[in-house]
Structure formats: C-alpha cells, structure tokens
C-alpha positions in Angstrom: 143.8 15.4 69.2 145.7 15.3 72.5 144.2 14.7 75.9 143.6 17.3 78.0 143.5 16.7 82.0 141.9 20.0 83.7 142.3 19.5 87.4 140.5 22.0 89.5 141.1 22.4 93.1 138.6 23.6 95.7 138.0 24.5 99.5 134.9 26.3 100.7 134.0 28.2 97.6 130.2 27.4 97.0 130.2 31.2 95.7 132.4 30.6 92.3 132.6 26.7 92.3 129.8 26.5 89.7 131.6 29.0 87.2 134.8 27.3 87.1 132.9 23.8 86.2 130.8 25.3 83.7 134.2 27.0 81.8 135.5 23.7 81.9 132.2 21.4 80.7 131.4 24.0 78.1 134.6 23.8 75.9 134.0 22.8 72.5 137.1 20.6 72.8 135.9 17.4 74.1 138.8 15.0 74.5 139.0 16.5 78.3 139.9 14.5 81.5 138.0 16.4 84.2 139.3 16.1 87.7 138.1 18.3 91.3 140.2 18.0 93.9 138.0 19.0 97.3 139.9 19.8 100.5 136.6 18.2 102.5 134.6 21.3 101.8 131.7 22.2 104.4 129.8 24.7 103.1 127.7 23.2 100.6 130.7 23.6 97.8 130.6 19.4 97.3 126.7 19.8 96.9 127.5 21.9 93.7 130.6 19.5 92.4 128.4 16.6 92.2 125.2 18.1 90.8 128.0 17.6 87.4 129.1 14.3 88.7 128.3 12.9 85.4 130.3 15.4 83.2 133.3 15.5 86.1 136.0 12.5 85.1 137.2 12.0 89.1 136.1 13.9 92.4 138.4 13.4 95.5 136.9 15.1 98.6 139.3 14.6 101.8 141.2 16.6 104.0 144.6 17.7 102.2 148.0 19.4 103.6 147.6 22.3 101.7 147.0 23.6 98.1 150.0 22.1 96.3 149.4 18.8 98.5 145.4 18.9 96.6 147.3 19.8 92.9 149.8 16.5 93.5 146.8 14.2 94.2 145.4 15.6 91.2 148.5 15.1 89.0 148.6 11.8 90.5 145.1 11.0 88.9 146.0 12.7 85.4 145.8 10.6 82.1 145.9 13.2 79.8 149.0 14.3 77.1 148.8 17.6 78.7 147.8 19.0 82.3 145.7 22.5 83.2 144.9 23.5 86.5 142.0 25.9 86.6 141.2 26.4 90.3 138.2 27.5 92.0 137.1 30.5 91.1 139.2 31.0 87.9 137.9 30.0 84.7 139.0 29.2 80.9 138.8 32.2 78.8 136.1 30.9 76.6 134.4 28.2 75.1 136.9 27.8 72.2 139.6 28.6 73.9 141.5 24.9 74.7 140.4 24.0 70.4 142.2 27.1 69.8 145.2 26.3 72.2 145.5 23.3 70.4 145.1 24.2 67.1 147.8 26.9 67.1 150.8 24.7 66.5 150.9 20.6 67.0 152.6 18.7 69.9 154.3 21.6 72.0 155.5 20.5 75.2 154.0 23.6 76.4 151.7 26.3 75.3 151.0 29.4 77.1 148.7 32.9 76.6 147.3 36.1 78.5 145.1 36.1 81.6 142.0 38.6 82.0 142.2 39.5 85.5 138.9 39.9 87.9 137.6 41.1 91.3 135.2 39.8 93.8 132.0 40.9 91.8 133.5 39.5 88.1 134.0 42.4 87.4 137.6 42.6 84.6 140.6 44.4 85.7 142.0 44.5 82.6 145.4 42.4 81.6 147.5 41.2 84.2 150.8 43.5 84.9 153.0 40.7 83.9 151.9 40.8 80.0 153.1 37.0 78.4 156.5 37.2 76.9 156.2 37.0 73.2 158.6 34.0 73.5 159.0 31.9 76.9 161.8 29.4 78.2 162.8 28.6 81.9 164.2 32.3 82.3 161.5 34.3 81.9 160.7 34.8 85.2 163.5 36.6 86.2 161.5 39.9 85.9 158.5 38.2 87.9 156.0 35.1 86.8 154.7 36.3 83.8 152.6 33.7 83.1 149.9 32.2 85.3 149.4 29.1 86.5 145.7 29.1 84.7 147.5 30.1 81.4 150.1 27.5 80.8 148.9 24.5 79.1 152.1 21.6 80.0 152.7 17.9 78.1 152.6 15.7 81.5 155.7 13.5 80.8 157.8 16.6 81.8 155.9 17.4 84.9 156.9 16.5 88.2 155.3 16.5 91.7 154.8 20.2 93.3 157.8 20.5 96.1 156.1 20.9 99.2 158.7 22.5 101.2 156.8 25.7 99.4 153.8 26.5 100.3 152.6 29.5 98.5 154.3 29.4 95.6 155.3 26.5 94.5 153.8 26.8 90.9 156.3 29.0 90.0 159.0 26.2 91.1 156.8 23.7 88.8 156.8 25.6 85.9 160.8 26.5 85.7 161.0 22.9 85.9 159.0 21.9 83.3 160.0 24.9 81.0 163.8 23.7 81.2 162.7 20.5 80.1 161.1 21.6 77.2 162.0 21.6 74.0 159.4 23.4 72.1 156.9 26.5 74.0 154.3 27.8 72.0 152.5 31.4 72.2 149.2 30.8 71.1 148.7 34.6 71.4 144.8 34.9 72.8 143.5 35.1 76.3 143.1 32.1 77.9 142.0 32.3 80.8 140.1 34.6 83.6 141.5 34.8 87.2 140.3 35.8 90.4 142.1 38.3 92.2 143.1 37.1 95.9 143.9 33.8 96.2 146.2 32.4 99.1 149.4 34.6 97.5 147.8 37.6 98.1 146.5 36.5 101.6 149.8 35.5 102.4 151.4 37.9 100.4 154.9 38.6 102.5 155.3 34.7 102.6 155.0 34.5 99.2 157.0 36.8 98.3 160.1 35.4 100.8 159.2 32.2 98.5 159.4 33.3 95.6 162.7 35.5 96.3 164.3 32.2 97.8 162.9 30.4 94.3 164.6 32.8 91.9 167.6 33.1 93.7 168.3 28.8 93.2 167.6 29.3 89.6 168.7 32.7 88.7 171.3 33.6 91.5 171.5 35.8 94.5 173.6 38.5 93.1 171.2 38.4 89.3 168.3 37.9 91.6 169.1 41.1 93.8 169.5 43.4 90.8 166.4 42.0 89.0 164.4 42.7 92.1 165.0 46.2 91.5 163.6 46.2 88.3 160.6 44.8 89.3 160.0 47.1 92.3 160.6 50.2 90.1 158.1 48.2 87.4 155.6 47.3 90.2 155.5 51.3 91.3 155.5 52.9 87.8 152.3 50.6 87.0 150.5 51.1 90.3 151.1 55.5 89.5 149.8 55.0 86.2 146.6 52.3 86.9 146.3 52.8 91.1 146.3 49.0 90.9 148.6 46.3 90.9 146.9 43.5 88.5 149.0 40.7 89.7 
C-alpha cells in the first residue's frame, strides 16, 4: 500500500473549502498524507481548515507568491510514494476512488483518469473536452492538456519543483517533466476526480494561453506547435457548435 500525499491549496474560498476536505478525509484508502496549503486566507476559509485539524496531516497558512509558489511549499512538505493535488474547490471523484487508483495496476510511476467537470452551483457539465488518452507519455499534450492536474496521480521521486517563471500554467510544464521520466503510466479508466470550472486559467485566460503556447513550443517545437494549434482551434470550435460550451 503506497503513500499517498494529497496537498490542497487554498485562498479565500470559505464557499467550497469544506467539500474539497471532506473528498479527501472520506476516502476509504487510508494510508493518506493530508497537507492545506493557505495563502493567509481572510474570510473565514482557515476557520473551516482547522475545524479538521485533527484529520489534516500539515496546515501552512502564510502569504505565498502565487499558486505554484503555495503547490512547491506543499511538495516540499510531501512524504508520500505518490503526490495529488486537489485544490480548493475541486474534489476526488468518490470515496473509492484513490483504492481504486491504486488497485488497478502496482507501482506505476504515474496513474491518470477522467475529470467530471462543474459550475458555480455543482452543478456537472459533463466530461471535460480533452477526453484522457487511452495511453499517455510526455507527448500527449501536443493536442492540448488532456489530463488535469486533479487527475494525475504521480510517484514523487520523479517530481520536481513547479518553475516559477510560469505563472498560470505551470502544471502543464510539471507534468511533461515528470511523464518523460517515467517509465510505466497507467489508465486506470474511471473518473477520478470533479473540477470546478474557473480557476485562475480561465481568469487569466489570454496569459495562459501565451504560457502554454510558449510551453509546447520548448517541448514540441515552434513549426509542430503552430500546425497542432490549428487542430485544436478547429477542435475547440466544432465542440463549442455541437455542446455551446467549452468544458475545459
């Protein structure tokens, strides 16, 4: 039975704090590091975090320099065989779902599945547009991150620190390097996991994308990278005619 380290990461979110903790303390799997990462919250968020004080491994509340700044004090903390960050707001699919990860093949370097997608009132929006590849290695995301960062499940002595020269989208950065480290990436083929729609991204959605361009581009090429871009607008607009939604 491998470790798990869950790190969550949280600013200001007293409205969907509490669900996030509760898919995480619920899991039948029990051999779970839990660590929140809080960004100095003020709005009562830190109230909620430590009402589970006694079911939460580690809680860090102090002024960070940004997301991926909060994720590498949280990686810093990890003990676990394998890292998971659920943020705020986000939660694990279901109560069996990190047995089940698990259980679908031993000692993967990484395991990955399919996110549910929701809105502001939890309410589902179905599968998210990028469906998981059936397999996965470090070029899958040439066609756009199809899998999220709440769906990836990765063995922590191939991780390294998030670069913070990005600053909206350095989880995709992470996960290429981890994925070309690995040797053996498991589908476990099940939703695992429930994402909120609009995190920073999508509030900073041209930024993002300028990120994420520049991020393909050193692992893919420009010229590749160009041409594949096209593929994805033309996917991005045939799914938005047919659903009048984008479910990224």
């Amino acid at each position: 039975m491998p470790k798990l380290t869950i790190i969550t990461i949280v600013y200001n979110n007293v409205r969907d704090i509490e669900r996030t903790i509760n898919s995480v303390i619920n899991q039948t799997y029990k051999k779970i590091e839990y660590i929140i990462i809080d960004g100095k919250s003020t709005d009562g968020t830190l109230d909620i975090v430590e009402k589970y004080s006694n079911q939460i491994s580690k809680i860090v509340s102090e002024p960070d320099k940004g997301i991926y700044d909060a994720m590498n004090k949280g990686l810093a903390l990890a003990t676990g065989d394998y890292v998971l960050f659920m943020n705020s707001g986000d939660e694990i699919y279901d109560e069996h779902t990190v047995q089940e990860v698990f259980d679908s093949s031993p000692g993967a370097d990484i395991y990955y599945g399919e996110t549910e997608m929701y809105d502001g009132n939890w309410e589902s929006l179905g599968r998210r547009r990028h469906e998981a590849p059936e397999q996965f290695d470090w070029t899958s995301f040439k066609y756009g991150m199809n899998i999220s960062h709440q769906a990836i499940y990765i063995r922590k002595s191939i991780l390294t620190p998030y670069d913070l020269k990005y600053k909206y989208s350095s989880d995709i950065d992470w996960i290429i390097k981890a994925a070309k480290k690995s040797s053996n990436i498991v589908n476990v083929h099940r939703y695992v996991a429930k994402y909120l729609v609009g995190g920073m991204s999508k509030k900073k959605h041209r930024e993002s994308l300028k990120e994420r361009f520049q991020i393909f581009t050193k692992y893919y090429g420009l010229i590749p990278n160009i041409f594949n871009h096209v593929i994805i607008a033309g996917n991005l607009l045939f799914y938005f005619l047919k659903h009048k939604r984008t479910n990224d």
